[in-house]
C-alpha positions as CSV (number, residue, x, y, z in Angstrom):
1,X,-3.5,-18.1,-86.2
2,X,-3.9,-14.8,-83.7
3,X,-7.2,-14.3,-82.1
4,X,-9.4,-12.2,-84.3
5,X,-12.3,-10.1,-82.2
6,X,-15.4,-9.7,-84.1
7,X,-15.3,-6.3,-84.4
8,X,-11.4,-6.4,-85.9
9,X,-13.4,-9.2,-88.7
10,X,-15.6,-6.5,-89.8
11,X,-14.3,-3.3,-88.8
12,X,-15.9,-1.7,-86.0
13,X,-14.8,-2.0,-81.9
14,X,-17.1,-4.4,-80.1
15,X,-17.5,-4.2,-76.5
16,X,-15.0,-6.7,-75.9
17,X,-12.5,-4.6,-77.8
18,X,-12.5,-2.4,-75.3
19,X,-12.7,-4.5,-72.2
20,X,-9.5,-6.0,-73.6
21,X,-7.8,-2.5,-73.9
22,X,-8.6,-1.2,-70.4
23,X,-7.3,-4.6,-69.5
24,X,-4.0,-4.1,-71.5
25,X,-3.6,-0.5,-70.6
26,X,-4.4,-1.2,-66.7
27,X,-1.7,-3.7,-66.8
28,X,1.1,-1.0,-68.4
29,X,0.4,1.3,-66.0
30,X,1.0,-0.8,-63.4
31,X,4.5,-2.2,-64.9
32,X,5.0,1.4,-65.1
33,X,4.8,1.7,-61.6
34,X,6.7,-1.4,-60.3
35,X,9.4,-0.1,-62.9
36,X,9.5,3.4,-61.2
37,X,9.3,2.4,-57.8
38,X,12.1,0.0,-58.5
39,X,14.4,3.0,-59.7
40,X,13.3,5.1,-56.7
41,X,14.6,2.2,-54.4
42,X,17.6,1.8,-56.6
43,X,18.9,5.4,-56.2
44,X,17.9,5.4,-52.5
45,X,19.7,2.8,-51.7
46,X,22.8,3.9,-53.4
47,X,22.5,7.2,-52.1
48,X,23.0,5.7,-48.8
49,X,26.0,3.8,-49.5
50,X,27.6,6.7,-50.6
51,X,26.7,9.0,-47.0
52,X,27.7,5.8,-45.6
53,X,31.0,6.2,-47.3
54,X,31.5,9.3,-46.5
55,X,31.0,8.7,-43.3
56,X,33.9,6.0,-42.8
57,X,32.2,2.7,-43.1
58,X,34.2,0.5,-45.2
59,X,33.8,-0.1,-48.7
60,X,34.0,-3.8,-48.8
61,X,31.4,-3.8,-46.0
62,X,29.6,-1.1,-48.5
63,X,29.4,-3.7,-51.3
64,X,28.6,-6.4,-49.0
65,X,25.5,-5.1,-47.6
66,X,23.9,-2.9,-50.5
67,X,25.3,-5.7,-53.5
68,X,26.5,-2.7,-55.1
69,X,30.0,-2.6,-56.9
70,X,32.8,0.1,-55.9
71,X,32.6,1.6,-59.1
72,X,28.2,2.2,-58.5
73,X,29.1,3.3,-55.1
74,X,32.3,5.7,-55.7
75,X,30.0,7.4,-59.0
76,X,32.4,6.0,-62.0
């Protein structure tokens, strides 16, 4: 059986309610965060490969280095 607050048994929002959904929403927004930050890096990173390709650095090198296939790196 899921936990059942006090307030949820008889209807109103206890104190504990709440310190539960600060907790909760605290904890999204910081996923939310890590999530972003990790799609910033992502597109940084490949954004790099590809001046580096542009460059002349070789693709297999490319893949190497930024685990990235050719088709992520070349935009297909």
């Amino acid at each position: 059986m899921a936990f059942v607050s006090v307030g949820q048994k008889y209807g109103f929002v206890s104190a504990g309610d709440v310190f539960r959904q600060r907790i909760a929403d605290a904890r999204a927004e910081e996923r939310k965060k890590v999530e972003d930050e990790r799609a910033k890096s992502e597109a940084e990173k490949l954004n790099t490969a590809r001046g580096l390709l542009e460059d002349g650095v070789a693709m297999d090198m490319l893949v190497r280095r930024f685990n990235l296939t050719e088709e992520q790196i070349c935009g297909k």
